[in-house]
MILO-77233 format. One line per field, with one value per residue (C-alpha): x, y, z. Coordinates in nm, 2 decimals. Layout:
N
x <- (X,...) .
y <- (Y,...) .
z <- (Z,...) .
***
This chain:
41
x <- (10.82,10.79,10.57,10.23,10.34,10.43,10.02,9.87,9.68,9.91,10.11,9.84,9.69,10.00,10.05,9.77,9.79,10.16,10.11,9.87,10.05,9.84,9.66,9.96,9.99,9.62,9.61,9.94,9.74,9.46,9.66,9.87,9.62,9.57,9.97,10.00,9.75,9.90,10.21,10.05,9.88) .
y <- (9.56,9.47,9.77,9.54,9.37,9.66,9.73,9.60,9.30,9.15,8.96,8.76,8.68,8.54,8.35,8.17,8.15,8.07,7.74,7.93,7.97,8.15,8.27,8.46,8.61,8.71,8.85,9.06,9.23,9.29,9.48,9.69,9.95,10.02,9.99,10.25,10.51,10.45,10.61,10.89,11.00) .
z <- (9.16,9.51,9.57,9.59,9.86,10.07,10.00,10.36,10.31,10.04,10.28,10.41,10.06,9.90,10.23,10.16,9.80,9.85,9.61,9.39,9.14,8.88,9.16,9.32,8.98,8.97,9.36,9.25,8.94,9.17,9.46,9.15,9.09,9.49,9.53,9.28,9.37,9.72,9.58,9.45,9.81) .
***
């Protein structure tokens, strides 16, 4: 979902990773777990 990059911080990392590629997809796994227990708080 789009709920890791409403997680502060995100937005700046897949800025500069925009051409990452795999690296996008290994920045969004990272900032899943804190996304999630954001949810929960």
């Amino acid at each position: 979902g789009n709920h890791e990059r409403d997680w502060p911080g995100t937005g700046s990392f897949y800025a500069n990773m925009d051409s990452g590629g795999e690296c996008g997809v290994l920045a969004e796994t990272m900032f899943y777990a804190p996304a999630e227990n954001k949810e929960i708080f």
